[in-house]
C-alpha positions as CSV (number, residue, x, y, z in Angstrom):
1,X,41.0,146.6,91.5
2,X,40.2,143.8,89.4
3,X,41.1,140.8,92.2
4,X,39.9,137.5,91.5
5,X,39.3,135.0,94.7
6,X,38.3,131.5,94.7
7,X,36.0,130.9,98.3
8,X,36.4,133.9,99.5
9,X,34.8,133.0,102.8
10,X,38.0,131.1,103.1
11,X,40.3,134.0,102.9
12,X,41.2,136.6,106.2
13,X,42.8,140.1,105.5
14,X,44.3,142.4,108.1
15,X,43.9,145.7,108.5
16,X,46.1,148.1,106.2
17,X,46.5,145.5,103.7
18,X,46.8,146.4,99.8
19,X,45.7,144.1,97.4
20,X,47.3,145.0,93.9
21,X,45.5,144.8,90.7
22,X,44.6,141.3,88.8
23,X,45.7,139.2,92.4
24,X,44.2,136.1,92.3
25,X,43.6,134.3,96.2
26,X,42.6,131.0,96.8
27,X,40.1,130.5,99.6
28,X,39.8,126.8,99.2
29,X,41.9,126.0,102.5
30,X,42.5,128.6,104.8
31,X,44.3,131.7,103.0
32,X,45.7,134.4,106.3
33,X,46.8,137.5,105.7
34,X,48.4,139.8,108.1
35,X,48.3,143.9,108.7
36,X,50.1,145.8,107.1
37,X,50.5,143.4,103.9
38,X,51.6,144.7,100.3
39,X,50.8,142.5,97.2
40,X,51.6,144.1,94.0
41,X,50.2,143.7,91.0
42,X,49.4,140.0,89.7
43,X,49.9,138.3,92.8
44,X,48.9,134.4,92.4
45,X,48.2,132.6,95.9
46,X,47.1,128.7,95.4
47,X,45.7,126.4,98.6
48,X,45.4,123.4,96.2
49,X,47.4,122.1,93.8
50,X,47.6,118.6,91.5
51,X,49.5,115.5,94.2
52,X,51.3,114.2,90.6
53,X,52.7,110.8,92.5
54,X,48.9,110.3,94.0
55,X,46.8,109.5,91.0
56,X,47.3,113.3,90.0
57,X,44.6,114.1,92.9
58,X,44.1,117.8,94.2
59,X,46.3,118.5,97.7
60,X,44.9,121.3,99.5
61,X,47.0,123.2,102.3
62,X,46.7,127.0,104.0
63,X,48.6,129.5,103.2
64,X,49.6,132.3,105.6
65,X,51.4,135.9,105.2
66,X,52.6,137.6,108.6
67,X,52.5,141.3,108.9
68,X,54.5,143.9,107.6
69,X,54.9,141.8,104.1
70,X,55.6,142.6,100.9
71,X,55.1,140.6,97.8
72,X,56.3,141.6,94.7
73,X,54.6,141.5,91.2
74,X,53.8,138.7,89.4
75,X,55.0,136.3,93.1
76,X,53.4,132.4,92.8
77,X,52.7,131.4,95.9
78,X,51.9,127.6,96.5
79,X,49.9,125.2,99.1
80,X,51.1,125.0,102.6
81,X,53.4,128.0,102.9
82,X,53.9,130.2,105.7
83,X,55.2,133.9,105.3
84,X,56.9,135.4,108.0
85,X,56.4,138.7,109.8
86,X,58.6,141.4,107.9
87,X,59.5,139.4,104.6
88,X,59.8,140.1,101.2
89,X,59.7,138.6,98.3
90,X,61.1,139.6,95.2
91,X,59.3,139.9,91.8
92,X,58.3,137.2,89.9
93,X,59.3,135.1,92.5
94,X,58.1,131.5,92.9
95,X,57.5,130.4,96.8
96,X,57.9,126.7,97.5
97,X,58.9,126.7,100.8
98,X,58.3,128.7,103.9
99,X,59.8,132.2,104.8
100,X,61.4,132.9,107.9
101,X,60.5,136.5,109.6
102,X,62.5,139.5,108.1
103,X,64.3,137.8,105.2
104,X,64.2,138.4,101.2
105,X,63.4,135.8,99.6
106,X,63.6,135.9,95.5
107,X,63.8,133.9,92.0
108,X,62.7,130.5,90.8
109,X,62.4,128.4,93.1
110,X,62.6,131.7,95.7
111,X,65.6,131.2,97.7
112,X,66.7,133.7,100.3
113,X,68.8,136.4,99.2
114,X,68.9,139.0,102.1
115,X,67.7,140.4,105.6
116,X,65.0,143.4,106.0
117,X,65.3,145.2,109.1
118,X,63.3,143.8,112.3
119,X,60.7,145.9,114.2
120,X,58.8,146.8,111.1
121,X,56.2,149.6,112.1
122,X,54.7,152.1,109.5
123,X,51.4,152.3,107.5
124,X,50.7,151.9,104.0
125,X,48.1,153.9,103.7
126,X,45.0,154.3,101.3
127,X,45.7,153.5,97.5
128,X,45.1,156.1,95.0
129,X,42.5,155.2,92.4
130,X,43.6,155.2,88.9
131,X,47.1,155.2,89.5
């Protein structure tokens, strides 16, 4: 529903995994998501941003999102971060560094701010058009 990608032939989706409307992911190093996966609405996910103390060249790095995640609205998500199995990260959230499994991770920079439950195991389903 109005997703934008970059390289898509870059970019691996599980199965059961909702893209929300106006995401925007990078393919331009290797962009992994998981099953299970929620990303709201406005989801950004880079692979390459500017290196500002290397002559201002482009960095690439992967990005990958474990299973049973969910990523609020309007998340940033930046080069070379890993996602773990189970986490969630709050709204408007912007992720700098990595996310351990099962923790909730929120605000700017996103910093941990709580546990989810282990032994995630449910399906999201099919979205409804026109919501």
């Amino acid at each position: 529903m109005g997703a934008n990608f970059f390289k898509p032939w870059g970019i691996t989706i599980g199965q059961d995994t909702i893209i929300g409307d106006h995401a925007f992911l990078d393919g331009r190093a290797p962009l992994t998501i998981g099953n299970h996966v929620g990303l709201a609405s406005q989801v950004l996910i880079y692979n390459d941003e500017h290196d500002l103390y290397n002559d201002y060249q482009n960095s690439f790095g992967p990005v990958t999102i474990g299973d049973y995640v969910f990523i609020g609205p309007r998340v940033i998500i930046l080069p070379n971060i890993t996602i773990g199995t189970g986490a969630v990260v709050a709204a408007g959230a912007v992720v700098t560094k990595s996310i351990p499994d099962y923790e909730i991770w929120g605000g700017v920079p996103a910093k941990k701010i709580g546990d989810r439950p282990k032994n995630q195991n449910y399906q999201l389903g099919r979205p409804m058009l026109f919501q």
